[in-house]
C-alpha positions in Angstrom: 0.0 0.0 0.0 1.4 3.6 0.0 1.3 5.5 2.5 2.5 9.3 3.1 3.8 10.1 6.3 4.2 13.3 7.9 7.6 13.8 9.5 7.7 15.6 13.1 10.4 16.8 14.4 12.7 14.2 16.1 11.2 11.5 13.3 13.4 11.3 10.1 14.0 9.0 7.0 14.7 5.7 8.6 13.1 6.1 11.9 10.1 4.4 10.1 7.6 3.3 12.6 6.6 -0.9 13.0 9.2 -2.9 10.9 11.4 -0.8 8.9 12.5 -3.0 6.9 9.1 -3.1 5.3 9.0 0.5 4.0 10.3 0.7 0.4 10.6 3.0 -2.2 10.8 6.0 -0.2 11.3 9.9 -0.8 10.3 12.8 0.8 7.7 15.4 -0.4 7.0 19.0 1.2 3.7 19.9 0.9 3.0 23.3 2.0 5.1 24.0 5.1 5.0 20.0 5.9 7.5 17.5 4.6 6.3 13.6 4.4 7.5 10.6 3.7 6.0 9.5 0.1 6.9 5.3 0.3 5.5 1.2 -0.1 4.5 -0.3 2.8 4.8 -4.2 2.7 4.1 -5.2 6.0 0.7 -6.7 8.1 0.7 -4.3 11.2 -1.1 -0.8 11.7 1.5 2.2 12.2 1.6 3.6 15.2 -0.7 6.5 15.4 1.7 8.6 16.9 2.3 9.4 12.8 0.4 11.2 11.1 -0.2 8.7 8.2 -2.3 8.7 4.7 -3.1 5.8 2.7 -2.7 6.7 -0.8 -3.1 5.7 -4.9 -0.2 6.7 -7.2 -0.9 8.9 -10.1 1.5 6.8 -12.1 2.3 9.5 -14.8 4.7 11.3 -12.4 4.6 8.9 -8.9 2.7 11.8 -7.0 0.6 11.4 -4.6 -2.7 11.4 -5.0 -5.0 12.3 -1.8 -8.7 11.0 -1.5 -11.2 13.5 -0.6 -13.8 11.9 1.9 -16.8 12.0 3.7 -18.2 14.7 1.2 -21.2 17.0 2.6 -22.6 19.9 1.7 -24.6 21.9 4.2 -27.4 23.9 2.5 -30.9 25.7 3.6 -32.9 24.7 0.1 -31.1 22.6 -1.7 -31.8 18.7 -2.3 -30.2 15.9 -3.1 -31.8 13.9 -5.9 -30.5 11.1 -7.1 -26.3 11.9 -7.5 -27.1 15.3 -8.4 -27.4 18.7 -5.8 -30.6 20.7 -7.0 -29.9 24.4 -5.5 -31.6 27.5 -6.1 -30.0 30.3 -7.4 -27.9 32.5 -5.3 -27.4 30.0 -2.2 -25.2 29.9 -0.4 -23.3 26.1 0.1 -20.6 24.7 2.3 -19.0 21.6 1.3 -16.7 19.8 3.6 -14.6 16.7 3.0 -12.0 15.2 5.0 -8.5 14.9 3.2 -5.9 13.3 5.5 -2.7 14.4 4.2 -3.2 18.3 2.9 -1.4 20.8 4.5 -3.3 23.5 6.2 -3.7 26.1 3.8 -5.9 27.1 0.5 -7.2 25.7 -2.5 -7.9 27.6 -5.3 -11.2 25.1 -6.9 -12.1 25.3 -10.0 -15.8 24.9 -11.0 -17.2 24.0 -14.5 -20.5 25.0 -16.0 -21.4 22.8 -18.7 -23.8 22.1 -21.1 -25.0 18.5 -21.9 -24.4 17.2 -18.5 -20.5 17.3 -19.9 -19.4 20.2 -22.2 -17.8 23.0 -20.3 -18.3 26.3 -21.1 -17.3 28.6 -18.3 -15.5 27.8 -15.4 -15.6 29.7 -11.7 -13.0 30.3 -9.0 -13.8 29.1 -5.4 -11.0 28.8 -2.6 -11.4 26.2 -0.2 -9.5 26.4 2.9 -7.4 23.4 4.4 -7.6 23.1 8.1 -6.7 20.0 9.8 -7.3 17.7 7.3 -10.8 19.0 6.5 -11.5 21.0 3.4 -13.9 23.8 3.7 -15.3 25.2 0.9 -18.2 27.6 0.7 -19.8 27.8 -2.7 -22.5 30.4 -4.0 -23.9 30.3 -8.0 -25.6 33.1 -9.4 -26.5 32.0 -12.4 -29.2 28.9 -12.9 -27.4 26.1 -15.2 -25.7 22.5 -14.5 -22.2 23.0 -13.0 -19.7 20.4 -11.8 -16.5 19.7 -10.0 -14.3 17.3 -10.9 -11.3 15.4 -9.6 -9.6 16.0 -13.2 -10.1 19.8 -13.9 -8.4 20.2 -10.4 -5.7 18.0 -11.2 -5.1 19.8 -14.8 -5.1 22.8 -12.6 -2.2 21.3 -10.2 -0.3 19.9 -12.7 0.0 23.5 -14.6 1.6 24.6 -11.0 5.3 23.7 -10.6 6.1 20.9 -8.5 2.6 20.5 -7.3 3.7 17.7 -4.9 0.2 16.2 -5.2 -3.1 15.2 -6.8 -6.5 14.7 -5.6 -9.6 12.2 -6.2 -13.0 12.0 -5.3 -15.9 11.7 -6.7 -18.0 14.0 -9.7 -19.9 16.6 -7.5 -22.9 17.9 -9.8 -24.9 20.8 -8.9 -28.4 22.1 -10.8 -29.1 25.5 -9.9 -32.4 27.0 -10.8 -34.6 30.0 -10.4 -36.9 29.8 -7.5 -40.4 31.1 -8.6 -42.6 32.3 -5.5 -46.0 32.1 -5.7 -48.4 34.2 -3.9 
């Protein structure tokens, strides 16, 4: 499995936690302020959770990590979930939070798409999302009605175009509908 592990001070390369020996193909990326331990781990125990430890996937075009956003929710007044898709009216104001064990405290800048055709983009928007003990926080308002998405690979393109980017993300499609309310009196 790989793993990333943040190094503390006092804990270095080779001061690996629960059988050493068993850690392979190591180097060491700095994410934000934080520098980690990017390796293979072999062996059958759990590591100590004195460490502060991610399980990762490898984006195998350039062996970066790649960090899995979880436990997704978004924390609106009117909107619905239907099906996989948020319906919001227009000019809400959203909060989505996910869990992402291995980010750096810090910012995000998020890039959403509004497409036609469920798939075609035709404008994106600028969101940041802020990074605070593992949990991404990002508050999200769309004034226009249409079909908008955000996707794992637009945020990755966007990463990639950033030099040494010592990371990628995945999670899930997030779609959003966002219509005009219509009152009725």
């Amino acid at each position: 499995m790989e793993l990333l592990i943040k190094i503390a001070p006092g804990n270095v390369e080779g001061q690996l936690p629960d059988e050493p020996q068993y850690f392979t193909n190591q180097h060491v990326v700095t994410i934000g302020d934080a520098t980690y331990l990017h390796c293979k781990y072999s062996g059958t125990k759990q590591i100590a959770s004195d460490y502060d430890v991610a399980q990762l996937k490898t984006n195998n075009s350039r062996s970066l990590p790649v960090i899995g956003l979880n436990d997704i929710a978004v924390e609106t007044t009117n909107g619905k979930l239907i099906g996989q898709i948020w319906w919001v009216p227009k000019s809400e104001k959203l909060v989505l939070t996910a869990r992402a064990t291995g980010l750096p405290n810090g910012g995000l800048m998020v890039m959403v798409e509004r497409v036609v055709n469920a798939s075609q983009p035709i404008e994106d928007l600028r969101f940041i999302a802020t990074i605070k003990d593992g949990v991404v926080t990002l508050p999200l308002q769309f004034d226009t009605s249409g079909n908008y998405l955000i996707t794992a690979k637009r945020l990755n393109e966007g990463l990639a175009r950033i030099e040494n980017a010592p990371f990628r993300l995945d999670f899930e499609t997030m779609e959003f509908d966002v219509y005009v309310p219509v009152t009725t009196s």
